[in-house]
C-alpha positions as CSV (number, residue, x, y, z in Angstrom):
1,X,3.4,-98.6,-11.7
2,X,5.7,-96.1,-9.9
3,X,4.8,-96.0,-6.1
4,X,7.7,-93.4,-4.9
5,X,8.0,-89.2,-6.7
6,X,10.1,-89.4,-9.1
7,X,13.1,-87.2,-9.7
8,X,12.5,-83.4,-11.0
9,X,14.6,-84.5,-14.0
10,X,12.6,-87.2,-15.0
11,X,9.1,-85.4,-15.6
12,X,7.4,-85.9,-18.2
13,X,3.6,-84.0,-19.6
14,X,1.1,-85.1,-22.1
15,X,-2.4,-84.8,-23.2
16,X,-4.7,-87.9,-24.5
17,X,-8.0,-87.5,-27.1
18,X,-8.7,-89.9,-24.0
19,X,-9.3,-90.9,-20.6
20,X,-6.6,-93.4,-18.7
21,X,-7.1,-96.2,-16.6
22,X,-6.6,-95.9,-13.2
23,X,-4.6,-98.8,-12.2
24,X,-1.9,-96.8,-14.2
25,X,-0.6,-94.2,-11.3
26,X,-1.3,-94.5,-7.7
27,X,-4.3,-91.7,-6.8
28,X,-3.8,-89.7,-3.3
29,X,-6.3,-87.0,-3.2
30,X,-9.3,-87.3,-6.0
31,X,-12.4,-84.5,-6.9
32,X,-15.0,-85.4,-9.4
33,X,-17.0,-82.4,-11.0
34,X,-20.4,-82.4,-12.7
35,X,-21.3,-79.2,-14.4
36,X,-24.4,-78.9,-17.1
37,X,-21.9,-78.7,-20.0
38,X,-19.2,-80.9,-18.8
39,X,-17.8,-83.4,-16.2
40,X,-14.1,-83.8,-14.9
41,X,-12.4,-85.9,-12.7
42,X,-8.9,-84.1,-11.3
43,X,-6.7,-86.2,-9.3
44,X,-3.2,-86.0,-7.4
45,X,-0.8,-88.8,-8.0
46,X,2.7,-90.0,-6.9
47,X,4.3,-88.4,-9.8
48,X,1.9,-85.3,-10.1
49,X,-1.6,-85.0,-11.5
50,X,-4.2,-86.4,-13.6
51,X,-7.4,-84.3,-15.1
52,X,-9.9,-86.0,-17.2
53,X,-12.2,-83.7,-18.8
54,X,-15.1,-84.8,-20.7
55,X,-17.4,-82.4,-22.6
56,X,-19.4,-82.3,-26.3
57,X,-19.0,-86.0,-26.5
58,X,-15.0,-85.6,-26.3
59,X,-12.6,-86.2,-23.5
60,X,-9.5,-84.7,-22.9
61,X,-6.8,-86.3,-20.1
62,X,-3.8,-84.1,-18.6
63,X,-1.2,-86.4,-17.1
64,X,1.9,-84.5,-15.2
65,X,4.1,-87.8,-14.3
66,X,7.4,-89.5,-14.6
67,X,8.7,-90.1,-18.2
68,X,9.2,-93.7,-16.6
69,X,5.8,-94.1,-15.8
70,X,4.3,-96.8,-18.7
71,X,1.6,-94.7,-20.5
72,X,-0.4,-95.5,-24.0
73,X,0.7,-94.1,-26.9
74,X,-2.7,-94.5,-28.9
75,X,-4.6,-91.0,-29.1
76,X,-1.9,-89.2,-27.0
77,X,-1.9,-85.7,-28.9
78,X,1.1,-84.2,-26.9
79,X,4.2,-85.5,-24.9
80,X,7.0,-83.3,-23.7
81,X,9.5,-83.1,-21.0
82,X,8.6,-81.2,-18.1
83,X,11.3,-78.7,-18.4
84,X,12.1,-75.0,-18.5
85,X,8.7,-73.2,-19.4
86,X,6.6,-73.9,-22.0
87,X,2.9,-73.3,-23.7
88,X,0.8,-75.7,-25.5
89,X,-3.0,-75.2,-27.6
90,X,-5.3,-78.3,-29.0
91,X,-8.4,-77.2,-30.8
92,X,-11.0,-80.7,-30.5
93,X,-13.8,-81.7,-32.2
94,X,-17.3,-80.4,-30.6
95,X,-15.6,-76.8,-29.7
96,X,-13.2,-77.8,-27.0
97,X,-10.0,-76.0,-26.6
98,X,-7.1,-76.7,-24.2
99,X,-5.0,-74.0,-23.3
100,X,-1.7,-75.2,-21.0
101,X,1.2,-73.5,-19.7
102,X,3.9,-75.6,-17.5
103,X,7.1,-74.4,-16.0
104,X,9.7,-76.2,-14.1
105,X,11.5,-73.7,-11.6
106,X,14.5,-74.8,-9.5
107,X,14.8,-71.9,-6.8
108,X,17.2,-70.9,-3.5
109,X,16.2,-73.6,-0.7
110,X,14.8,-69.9,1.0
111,X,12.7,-69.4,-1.3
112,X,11.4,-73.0,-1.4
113,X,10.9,-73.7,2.0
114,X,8.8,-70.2,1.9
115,X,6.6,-71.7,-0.7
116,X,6.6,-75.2,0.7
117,X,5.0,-73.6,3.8
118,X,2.9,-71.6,2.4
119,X,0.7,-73.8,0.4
120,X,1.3,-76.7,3.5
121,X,0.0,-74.1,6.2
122,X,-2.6,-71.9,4.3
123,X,-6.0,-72.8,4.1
124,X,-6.8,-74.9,0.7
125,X,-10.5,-75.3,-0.9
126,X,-9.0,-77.4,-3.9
127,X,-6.8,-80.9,-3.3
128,X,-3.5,-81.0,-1.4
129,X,-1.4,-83.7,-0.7
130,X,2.0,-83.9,1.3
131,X,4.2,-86.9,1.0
132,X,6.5,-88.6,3.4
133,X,10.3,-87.3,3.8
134,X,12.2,-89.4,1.3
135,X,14.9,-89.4,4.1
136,X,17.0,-86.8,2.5
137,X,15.1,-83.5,4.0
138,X,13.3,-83.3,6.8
139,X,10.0,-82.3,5.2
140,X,8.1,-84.4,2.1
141,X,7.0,-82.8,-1.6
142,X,3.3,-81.3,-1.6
143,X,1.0,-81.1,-4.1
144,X,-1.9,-78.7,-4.9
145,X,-4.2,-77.7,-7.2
146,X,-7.0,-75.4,-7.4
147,X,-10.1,-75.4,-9.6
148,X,-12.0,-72.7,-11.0
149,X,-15.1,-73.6,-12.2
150,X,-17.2,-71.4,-14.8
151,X,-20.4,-72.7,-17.0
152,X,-18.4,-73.4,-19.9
153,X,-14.7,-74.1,-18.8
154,X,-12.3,-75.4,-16.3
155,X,-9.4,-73.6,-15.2
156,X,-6.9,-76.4,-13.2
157,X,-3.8,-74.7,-11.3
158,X,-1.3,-77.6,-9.9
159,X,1.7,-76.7,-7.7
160,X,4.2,-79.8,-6.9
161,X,7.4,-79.4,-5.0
162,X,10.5,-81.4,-5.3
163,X,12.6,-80.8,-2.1
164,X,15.2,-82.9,-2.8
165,X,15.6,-80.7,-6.0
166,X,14.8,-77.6,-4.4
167,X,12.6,-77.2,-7.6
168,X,8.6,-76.4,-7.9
169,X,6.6,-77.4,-10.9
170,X,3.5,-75.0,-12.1
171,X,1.1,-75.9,-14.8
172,X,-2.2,-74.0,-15.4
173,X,-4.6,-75.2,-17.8
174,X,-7.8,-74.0,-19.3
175,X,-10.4,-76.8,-20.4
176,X,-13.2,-74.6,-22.4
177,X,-16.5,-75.2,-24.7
178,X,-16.9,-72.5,-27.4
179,X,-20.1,-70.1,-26.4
């Protein structure tokens, strides 16, 4: 298990037909949600996030996390680097669909200390999380995400920050039951 953020350049996404355990990452901020259609459980780890959504007797688990971080490779419908921008689709049985778009962004230390104090300072109704300095910067990485909930879907925005990197990973994902 991986107990220090890993390195921008070794970030890693995938998607499981299943949920994880949790001894596998280390869990700082955690929100379960119980809705009439579904149930989720989104969570911010050392390395990034973990959303486990479970809905018309299916589950479907969004890891953002180190490549390094040891993972199982039974059921595990997508695995990519977390790098440059990118959008993924899964159609699962029951009428779920996943909908995900991820980018990695390196920006001008301005512009990420703008950012980096903006989601620190502003008020937050989802999870945030802000890790120690790793010595390097005077400031630690954050992490946020924000949930939208609707009757029949999920929509999961998570904002991590690298400083040592001066780089800022998005991913927004849309967990959805067919009407």
């Amino acid at each position: 298990m991986l107990s220090v953020r890993p390195k921008v350049a070794e970030l890693a996404f995938h998607v499981f037909s299943r949920s994880l355990h949790p001894e596998l990452y280390v869990v700082h901020q955690s929100r379960r949600i119980e809705r009439s259609n579904y149930e989720s459980r989104i969570e911010l780890t050392n390395c990034g996030h973990v959303v486990t959504w479970n809905a018309a007797g299916g589950t479907l688990c969004e890891v953002a996390t180190s490549a390094r971080q040891p993972l199982p490779k039974r059921r595990c419908l997508l695995t990519q680097p977390l790098k440059g921008s990118r959008t993924e689709t899964a159609e699962c049985r029951g009428g779920v669909s996943y909908r995900t778009h991820f980018q990695l962004e390196s920006v001008e230390p301005d512009m990420f200390w703008m950012v980096q104090k903006q989601l620190g300072n502003g008020p937050t109704e989802g999870l945030l999380h802000r890790f120690d300095s790793s010595g390097r910067m005077a400031f630690g990485a954050l992490s946020y995400i924000n949930i939208e909930l609707r009757l029949r879907s999920m929509l999961v925005q998570a904002i991590h920050t690298f400083p040592d990197d001066y780089a800022i990973v998005k991913v927004e994902s849309l967990f959805s039951l067919e009407a």
